[in-house]
C-alpha positions as CSV (number, residue, x, y, z in Angstrom):
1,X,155.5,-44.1,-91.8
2,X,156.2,-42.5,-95.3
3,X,159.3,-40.6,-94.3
4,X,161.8,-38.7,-97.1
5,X,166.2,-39.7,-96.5
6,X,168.7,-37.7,-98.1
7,X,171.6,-39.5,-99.2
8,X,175.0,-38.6,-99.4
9,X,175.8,-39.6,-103.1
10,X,179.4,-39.7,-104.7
11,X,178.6,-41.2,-107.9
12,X,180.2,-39.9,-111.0
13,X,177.9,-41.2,-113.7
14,X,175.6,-38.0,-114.2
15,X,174.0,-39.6,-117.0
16,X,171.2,-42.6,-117.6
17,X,172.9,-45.9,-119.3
18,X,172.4,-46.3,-123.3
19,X,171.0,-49.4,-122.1
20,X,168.3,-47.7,-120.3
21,X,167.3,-45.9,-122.6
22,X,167.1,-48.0,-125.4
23,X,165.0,-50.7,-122.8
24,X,162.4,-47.9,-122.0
25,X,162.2,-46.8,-125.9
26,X,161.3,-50.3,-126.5
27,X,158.4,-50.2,-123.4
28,X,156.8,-47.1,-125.1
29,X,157.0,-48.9,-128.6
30,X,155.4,-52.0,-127.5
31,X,152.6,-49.7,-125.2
32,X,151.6,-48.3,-129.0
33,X,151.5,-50.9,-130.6
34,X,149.5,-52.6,-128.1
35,X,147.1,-50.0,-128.0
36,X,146.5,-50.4,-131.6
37,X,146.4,-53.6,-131.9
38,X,143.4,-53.2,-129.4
39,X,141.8,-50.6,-130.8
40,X,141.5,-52.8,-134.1
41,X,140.2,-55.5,-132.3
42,X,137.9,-53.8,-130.9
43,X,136.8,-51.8,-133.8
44,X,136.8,-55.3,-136.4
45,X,134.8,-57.2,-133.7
46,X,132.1,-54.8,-133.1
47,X,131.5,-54.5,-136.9
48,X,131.2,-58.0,-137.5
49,X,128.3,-58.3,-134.4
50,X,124.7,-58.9,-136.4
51,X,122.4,-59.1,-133.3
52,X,120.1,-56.8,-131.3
53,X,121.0,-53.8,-129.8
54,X,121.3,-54.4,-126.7
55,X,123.5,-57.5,-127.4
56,X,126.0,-55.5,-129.5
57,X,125.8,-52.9,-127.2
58,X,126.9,-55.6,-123.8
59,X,130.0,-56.6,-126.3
60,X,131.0,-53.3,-127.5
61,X,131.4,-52.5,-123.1
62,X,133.3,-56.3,-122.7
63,X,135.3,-55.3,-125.7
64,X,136.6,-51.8,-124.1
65,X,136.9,-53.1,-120.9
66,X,139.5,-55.6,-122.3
67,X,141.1,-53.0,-123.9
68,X,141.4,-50.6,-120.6
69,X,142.8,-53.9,-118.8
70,X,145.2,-54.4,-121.2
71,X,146.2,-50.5,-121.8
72,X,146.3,-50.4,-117.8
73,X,148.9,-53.4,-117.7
74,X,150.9,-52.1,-119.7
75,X,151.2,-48.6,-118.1
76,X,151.9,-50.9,-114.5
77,X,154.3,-52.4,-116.4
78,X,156.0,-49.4,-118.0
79,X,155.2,-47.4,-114.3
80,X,157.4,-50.5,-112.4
81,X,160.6,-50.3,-114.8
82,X,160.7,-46.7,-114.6
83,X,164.1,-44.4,-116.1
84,X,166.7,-44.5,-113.6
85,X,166.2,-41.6,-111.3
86,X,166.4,-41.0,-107.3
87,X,163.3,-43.1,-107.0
88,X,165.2,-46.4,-108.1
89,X,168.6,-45.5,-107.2
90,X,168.6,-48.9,-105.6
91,X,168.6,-50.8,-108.3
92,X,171.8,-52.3,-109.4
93,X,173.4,-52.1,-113.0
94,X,176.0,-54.1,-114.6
95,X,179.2,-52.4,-114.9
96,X,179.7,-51.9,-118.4
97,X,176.5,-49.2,-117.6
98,X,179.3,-47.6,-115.4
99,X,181.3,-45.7,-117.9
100,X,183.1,-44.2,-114.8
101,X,183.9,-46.3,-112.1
102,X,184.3,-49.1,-114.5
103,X,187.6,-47.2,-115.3
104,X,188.6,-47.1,-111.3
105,X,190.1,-49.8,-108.9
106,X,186.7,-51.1,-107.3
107,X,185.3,-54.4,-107.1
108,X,182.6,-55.2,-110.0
109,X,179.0,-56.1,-108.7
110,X,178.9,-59.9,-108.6
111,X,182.7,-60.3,-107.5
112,X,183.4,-63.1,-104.8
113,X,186.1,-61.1,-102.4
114,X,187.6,-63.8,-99.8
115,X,190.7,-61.3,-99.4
116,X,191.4,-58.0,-97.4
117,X,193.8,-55.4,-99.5
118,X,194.4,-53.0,-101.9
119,X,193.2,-53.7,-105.7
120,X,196.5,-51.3,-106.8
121,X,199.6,-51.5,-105.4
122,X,200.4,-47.3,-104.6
123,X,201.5,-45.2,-107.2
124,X,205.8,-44.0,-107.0
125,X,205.5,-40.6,-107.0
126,X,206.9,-39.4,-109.9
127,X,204.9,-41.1,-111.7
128,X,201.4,-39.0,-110.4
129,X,200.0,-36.3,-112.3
130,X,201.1,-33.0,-111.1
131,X,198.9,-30.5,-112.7
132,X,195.2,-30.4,-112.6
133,X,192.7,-32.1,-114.8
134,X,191.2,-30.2,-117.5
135,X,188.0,-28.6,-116.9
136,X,185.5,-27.7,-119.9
137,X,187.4,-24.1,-121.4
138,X,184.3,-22.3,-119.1
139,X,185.2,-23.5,-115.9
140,X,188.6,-23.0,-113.6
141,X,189.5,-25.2,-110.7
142,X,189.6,-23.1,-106.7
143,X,190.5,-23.8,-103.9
144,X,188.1,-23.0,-101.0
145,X,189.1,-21.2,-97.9
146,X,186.9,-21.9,-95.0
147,X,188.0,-19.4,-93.0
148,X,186.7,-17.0,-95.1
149,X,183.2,-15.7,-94.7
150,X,182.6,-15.1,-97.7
151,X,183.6,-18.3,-99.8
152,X,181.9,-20.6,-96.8
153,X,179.1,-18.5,-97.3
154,X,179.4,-19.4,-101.2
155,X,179.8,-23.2,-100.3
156,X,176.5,-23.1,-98.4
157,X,174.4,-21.6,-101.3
158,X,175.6,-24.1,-103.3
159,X,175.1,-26.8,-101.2
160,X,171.6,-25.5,-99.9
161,X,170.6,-24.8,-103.6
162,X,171.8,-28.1,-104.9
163,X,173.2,-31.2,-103.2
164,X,171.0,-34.1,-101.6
165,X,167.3,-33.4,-101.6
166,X,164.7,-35.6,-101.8
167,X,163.1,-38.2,-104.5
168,X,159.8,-35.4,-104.3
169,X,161.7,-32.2,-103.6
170,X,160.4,-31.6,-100.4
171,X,163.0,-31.3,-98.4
172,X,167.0,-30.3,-98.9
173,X,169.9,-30.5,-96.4
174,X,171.0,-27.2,-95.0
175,X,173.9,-27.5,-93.7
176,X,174.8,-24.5,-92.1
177,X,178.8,-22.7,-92.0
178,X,179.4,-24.0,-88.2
179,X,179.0,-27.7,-89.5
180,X,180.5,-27.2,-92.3
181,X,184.0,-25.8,-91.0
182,X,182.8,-29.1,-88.2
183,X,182.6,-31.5,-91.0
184,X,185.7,-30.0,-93.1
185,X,188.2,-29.0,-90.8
186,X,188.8,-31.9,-88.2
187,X,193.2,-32.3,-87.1
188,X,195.1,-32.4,-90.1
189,X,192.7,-31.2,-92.7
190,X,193.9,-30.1,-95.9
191,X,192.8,-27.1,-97.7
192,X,193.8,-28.4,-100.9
193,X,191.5,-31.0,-100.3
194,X,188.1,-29.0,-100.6
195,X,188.0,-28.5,-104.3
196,X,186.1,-26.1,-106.1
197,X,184.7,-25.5,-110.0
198,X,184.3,-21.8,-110.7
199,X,182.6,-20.3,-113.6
200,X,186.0,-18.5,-115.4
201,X,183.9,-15.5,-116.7
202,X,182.0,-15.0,-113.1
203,X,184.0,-16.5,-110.5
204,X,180.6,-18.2,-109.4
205,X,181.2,-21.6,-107.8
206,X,179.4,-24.1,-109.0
207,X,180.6,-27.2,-108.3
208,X,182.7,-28.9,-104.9
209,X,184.5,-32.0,-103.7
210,X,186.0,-32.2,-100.4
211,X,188.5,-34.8,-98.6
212,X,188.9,-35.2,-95.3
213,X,192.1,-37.2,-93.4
214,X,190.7,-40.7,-91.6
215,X,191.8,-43.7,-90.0
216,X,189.4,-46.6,-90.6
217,X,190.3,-50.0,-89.4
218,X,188.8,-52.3,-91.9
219,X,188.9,-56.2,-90.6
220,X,192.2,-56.2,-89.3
221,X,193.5,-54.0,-91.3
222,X,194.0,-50.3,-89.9
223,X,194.5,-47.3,-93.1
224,X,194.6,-43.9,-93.0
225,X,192.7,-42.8,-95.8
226,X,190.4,-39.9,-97.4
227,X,186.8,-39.8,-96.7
228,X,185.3,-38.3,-99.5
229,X,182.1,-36.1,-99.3
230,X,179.9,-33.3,-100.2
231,X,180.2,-33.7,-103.7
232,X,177.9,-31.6,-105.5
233,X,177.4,-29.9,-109.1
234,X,174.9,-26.9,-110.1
235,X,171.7,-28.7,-111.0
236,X,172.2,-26.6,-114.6
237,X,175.4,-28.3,-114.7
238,X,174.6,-32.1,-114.8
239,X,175.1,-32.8,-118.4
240,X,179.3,-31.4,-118.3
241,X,179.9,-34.1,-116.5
242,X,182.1,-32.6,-113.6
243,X,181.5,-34.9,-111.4
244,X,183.9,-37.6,-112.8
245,X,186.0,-34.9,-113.7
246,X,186.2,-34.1,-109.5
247,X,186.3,-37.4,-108.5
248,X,189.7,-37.7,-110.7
249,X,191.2,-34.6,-109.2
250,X,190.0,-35.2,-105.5
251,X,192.2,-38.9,-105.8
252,X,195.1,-37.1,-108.0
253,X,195.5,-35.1,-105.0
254,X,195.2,-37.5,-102.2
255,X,198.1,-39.5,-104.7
256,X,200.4,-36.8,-104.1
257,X,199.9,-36.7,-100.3
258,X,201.0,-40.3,-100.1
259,X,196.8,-42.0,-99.1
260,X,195.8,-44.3,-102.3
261,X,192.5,-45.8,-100.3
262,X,189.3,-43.5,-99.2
263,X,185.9,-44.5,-97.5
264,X,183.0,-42.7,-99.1
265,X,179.1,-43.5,-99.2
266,X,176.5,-42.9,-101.9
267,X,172.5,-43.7,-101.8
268,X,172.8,-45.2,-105.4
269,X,174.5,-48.5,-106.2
270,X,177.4,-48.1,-107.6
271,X,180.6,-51.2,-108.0
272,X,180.5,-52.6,-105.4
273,X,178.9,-51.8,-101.3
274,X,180.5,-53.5,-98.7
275,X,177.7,-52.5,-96.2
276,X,173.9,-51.3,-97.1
277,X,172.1,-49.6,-94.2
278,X,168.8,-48.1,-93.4
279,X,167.7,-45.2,-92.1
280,X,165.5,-45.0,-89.4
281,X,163.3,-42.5,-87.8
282,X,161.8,-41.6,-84.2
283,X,159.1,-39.0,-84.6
284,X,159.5,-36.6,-81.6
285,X,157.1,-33.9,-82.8
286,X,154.3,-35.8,-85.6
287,X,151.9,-32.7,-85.6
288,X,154.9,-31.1,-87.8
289,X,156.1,-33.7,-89.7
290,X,152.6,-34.9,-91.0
291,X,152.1,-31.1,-91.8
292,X,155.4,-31.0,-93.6
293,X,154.5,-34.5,-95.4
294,X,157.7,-36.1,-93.9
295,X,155.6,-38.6,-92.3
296,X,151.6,-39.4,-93.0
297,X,149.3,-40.5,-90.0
298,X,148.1,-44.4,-90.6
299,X,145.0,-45.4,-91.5
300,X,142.7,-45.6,-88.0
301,X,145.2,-43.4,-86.3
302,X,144.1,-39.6,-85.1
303,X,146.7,-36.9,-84.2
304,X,146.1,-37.4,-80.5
305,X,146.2,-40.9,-80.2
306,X,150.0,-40.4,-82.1
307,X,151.0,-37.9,-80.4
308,X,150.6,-39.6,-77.3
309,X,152.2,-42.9,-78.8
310,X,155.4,-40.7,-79.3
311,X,155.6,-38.8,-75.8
312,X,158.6,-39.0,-74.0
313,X,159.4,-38.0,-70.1
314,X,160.2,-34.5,-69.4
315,X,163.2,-35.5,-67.9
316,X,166.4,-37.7,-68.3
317,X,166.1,-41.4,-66.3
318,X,170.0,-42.3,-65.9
319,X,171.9,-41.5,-63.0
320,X,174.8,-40.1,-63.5
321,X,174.3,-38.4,-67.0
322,X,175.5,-35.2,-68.1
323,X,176.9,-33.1,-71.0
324,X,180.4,-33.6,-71.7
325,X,182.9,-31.2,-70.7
326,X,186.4,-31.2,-72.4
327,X,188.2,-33.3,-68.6
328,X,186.1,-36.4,-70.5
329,X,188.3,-36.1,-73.6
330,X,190.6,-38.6,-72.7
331,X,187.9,-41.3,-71.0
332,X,185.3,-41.1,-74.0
333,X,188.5,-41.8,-76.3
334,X,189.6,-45.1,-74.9
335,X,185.8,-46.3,-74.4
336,X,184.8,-45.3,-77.8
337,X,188.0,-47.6,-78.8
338,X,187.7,-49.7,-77.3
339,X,183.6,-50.8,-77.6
340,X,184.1,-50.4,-81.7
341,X,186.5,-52.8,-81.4
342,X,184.0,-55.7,-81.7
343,X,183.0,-54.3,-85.3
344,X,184.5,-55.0,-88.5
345,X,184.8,-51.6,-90.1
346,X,184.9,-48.6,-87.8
347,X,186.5,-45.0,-87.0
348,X,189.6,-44.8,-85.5
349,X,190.3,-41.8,-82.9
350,X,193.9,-41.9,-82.3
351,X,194.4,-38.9,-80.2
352,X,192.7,-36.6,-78.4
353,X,192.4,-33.9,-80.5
354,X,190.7,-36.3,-82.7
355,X,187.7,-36.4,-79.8
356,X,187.5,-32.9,-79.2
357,X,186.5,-32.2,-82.8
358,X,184.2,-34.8,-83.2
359,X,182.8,-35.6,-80.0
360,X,182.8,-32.6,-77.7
361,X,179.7,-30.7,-77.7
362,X,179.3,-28.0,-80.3
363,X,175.8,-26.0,-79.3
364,X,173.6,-26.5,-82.8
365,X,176.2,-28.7,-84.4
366,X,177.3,-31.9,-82.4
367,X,176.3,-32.6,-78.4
368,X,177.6,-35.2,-76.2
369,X,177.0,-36.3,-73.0
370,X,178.8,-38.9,-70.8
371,X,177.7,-41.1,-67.9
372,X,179.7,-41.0,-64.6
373,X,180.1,-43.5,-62.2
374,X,178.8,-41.6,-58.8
375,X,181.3,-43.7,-56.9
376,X,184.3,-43.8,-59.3
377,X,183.8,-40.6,-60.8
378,X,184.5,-42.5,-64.1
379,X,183.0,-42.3,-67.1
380,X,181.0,-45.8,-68.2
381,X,179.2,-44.6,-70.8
382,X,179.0,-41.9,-73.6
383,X,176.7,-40.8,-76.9
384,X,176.0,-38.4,-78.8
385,X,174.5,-36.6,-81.8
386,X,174.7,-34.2,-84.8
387,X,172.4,-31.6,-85.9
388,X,171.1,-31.3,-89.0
389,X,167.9,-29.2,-90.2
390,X,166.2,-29.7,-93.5
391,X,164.7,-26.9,-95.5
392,X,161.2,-28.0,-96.4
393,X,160.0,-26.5,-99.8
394,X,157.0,-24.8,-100.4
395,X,155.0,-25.1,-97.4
396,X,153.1,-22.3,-96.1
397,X,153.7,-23.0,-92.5
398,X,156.8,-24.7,-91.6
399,X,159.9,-23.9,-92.8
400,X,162.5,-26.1,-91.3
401,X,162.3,-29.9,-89.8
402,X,164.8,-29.8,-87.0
403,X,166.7,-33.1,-87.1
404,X,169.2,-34.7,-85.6
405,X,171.1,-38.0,-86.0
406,X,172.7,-40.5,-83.9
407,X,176.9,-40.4,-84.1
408,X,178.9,-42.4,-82.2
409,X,178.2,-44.0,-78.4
410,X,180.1,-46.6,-76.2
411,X,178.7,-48.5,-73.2
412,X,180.9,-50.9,-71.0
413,X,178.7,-53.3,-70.9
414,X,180.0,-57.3,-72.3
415,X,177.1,-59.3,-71.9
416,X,174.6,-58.9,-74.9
417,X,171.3,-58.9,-73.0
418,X,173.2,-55.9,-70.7
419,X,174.3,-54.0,-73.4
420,X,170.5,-53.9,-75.1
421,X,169.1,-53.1,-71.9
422,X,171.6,-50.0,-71.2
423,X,171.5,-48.9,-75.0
424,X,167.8,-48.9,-74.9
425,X,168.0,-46.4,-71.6
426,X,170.7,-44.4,-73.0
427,X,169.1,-43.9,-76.5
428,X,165.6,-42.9,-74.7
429,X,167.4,-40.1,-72.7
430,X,169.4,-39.1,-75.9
431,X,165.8,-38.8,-77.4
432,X,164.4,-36.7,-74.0
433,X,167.7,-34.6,-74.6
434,X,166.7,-33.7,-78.2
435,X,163.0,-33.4,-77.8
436,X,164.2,-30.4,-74.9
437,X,166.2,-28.7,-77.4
438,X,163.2,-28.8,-80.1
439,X,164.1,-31.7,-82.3
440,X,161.3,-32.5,-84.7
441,X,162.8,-35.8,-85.6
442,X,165.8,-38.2,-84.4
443,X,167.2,-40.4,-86.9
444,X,169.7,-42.8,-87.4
445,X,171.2,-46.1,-89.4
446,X,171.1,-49.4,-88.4
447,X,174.8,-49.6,-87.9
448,X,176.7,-51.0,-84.8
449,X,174.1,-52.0,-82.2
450,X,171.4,-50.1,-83.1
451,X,168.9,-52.8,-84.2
452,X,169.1,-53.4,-80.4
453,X,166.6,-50.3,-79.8
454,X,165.2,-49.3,-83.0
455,X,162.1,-50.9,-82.6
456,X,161.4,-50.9,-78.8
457,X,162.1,-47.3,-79.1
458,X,159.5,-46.8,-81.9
459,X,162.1,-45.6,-84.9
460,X,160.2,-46.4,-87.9
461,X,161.9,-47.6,-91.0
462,X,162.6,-45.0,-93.7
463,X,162.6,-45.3,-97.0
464,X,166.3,-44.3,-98.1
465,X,169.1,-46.7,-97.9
466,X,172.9,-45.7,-97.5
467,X,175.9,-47.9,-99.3
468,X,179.3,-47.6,-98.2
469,X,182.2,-47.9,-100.5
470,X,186.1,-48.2,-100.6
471,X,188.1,-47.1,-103.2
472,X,191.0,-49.1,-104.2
473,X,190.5,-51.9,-101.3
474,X,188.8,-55.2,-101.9
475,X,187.2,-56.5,-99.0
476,X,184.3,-59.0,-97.7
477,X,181.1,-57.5,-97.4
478,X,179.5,-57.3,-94.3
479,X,176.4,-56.6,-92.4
480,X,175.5,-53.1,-91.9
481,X,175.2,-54.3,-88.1
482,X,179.5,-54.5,-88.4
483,X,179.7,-51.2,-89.8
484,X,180.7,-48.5,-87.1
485,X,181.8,-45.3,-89.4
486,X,179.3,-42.7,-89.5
487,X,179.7,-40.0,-92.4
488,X,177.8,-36.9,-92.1
């Protein structure tokens, strides 16, 4: 399976490293001289041969084929450092290559952390910056209001235009204005907190950060933080270097509410991850996504034998399952609580209203569905999962891949071996739910228990990777399988 993530970056560099550049100057030098230096070879050798025709004409074809091999390994070699881009947004720089976030209270890559805490002790308030950040003279800070249909509709062309797309540009996130006032406007949200750039001459937004209130319990440590997201800059815009510029103003205004932590993720590596996951995918409809190039069908593999490797029952298998009505509120919030609590760095739903947002079923934005005891009348189990189409570009035929991905779920069970085997059945009706509402493709991350099912319910690893970050907190890192925080 070839499949294409999106990340959801917050990185603040915007630029390639001096260092890179220099490094891949150097490659191209030494590839001409190289060349060159082959050529003369070539060209000195042949004119000193004094023998037959045929003879001179054998070594002329050795000498070429020496210099192809040697032209060829150096291109592999030039082809396997490449510049930094999407492609090799996993690879990890040193942080004096970090002219941003080697300014901000994070961990540097290479750090031994054996602590649990804050890196800066909080600011007093009067000594925070009141006023804004300066903007480049062309651009003016806004605030966005979300309730208006006409600036959400602005914060979805620019998001649709230019935030996550893929390493190929194939596919792009569109997020539509129902999951965005989903994803922005949970209890407590604050309006100042979804910042805006605005051209000053045109009033045309072009760049956004947003911040969101949280409560993450992080070892034993329980904060109530910002979760950063959606941070996104006109593709014109790159070289202004906004984005730091955002990140400065999103945490100035956080400052002044009192919150000096925030959880945010990023597919590049930036100082320093304290998780890395995966993403995984479960094909539910291959004809399209080998159509769309998301996936590619394997070698010795035709259509029909695949698609019948990837059909699912027409119906649900476990008693007692239905969609989740608002009397469940109360019962998934205690479950969900309590089942994260065997995890090291996880969501913490502290009321009710908390549940409703996020977990009660939102038709085309979030669905939920809970188990119930046909004896009890309780609720033992619960999952559920968010929508989130793709645009594909440029394909004559299709022009969306329906997805969804897995959010949060609780079981009761205690006993490892139980909980795989009533993950595995819950996850394969979630998947017969989403293949009923015409889901091309059901992904997740292999955080929590996942890894449980992933493979007996024939996800396929991706190729995109997701690192999660805390700002201003030093912890352990841990194993993406302790992680139970899902950022959209």
């Amino acid at each position: 399976m070839d499949d294409k993530e999106h990340s959801h970056d917050v990185d603040g560099e915007g630029e390639n490293s001096s260092t890179d550049k220099l490094r891949v100057k150097q490659e191209k030098k030494n590839m001409k001289k190289a060349r060159k230096k082959a050529a003369k070879n070539n060209v000195n050798s042949i004119s000193t041969v004094e023998d037959t025709p045929a003879t001179a004409a054998a070594k002329q074809a050795e000498l070429q084929e020496k210099v192809r091999m040697l032209v060829n390994q150096l291109a592999i070699r030039e082809a396997i450092q490449p510049q930094p881009s999407a492609s090799s947004s996993q690879r990890q720089k040193d942080m004096s290559s970090h002219k941003f976030w080697s300014t901000q209270p994070v961990p540097k890559h290479g750090e031994i952390i054996n602590d649990n805490g804050p890196i800066e002790e909080n600011t007093p308030y009067d000594q925070i910056r009141k006023d804004p950040y300066l903007l480049p003279k062309e651009f003016e800070w806004s605030i966005l209001d979300l309730n208006n249909e006409n600036e959400l509709n602005e914060l979805y062309t620019l998001l649709t235009n230019n935030y996550v797309e893929d390493d190929d540009a194939m596919f792009r996130f569109d997020y539509s204005g129902d999951f965005l006032k989903w994803a922005l406007q949970p209890p407590g949200y604050k309006q100042t907190w979804h910042v805006g750039v605005r051209v000053s001459a045109t009033k045309r937004l072009v760049a956004f950060i947003s911040g969101i209130p949280a409560d993450i319990r992080i070892y034993d440590s329980h904060q109530h933080l910002v979760e950063i997201n959606f941070l996104c800059v006109h593709k014109k815009l790159r070289s202004k270097r906004l984005a730091p510029v955002l990140i400065k103003e999103i945490t100035r205004r956080s400052h002044l509410e009192g919150i000096f932590q925030a959880v945010y993720t990023a597919g590049v590596v930036l100082p320093k991850p304290i998780a890395k996951a995966r993403y995984f995918h479960r094909s539910l409809n291959p004809k399209k996504l080998i159509e769309t190039n998301f996936s590619r069908l394997p070698q010795n593999t035709t259509m029909s034998r695949l698609i019948k490797k990837f059909k699912l029952p027409s119906e649900t298998m476990t008693p007692g399952i239905r969609p989740m009505q608002e009397k469940d509120v109360t019962s998934v919030r205690i479950l969900l609580n309590e089942y994260m609590s065997k995890f090291n760095f996880v969501a913490v739903f502290e009321t009710d209203e908390d549940v409703k947002h996020w977990i009660l079923t939102k038709e085309s934005v979030v669905w939920s569905y809970v188990v119930e005891n046909p004896l009890t009348k309780k609720v033992t189990d619960f999952f559920s999962f968010y929508c989130l189409p793709s645009s594909v570009i440029g394909n004559p035929t299709h022009k969306t891949i329906n997805a969804v991905y897995l959010f949060y779920y609780a079981v009761q069970e205690s006993d490892e071996k139980a909980i795989k085997g009533r993950l595995q059945a819950l996850i394969k009706d979630a998947l017969i739910l989403a293949k009923l509402k015409n889901v091309d493709v059901f992904n997740c991350l292999d955080l929590m228990e996942n890894k449980l099912f992933i493979e007996d319910l024939k996800f396929g690893p991706g190729d995109g990777y997701l690192n999660y970050y805390m700002y201003n907190w030093r912890c352990k890192d841990m194993d993406s399988g302790n992680v139970g925080v899902v950022m959209l």
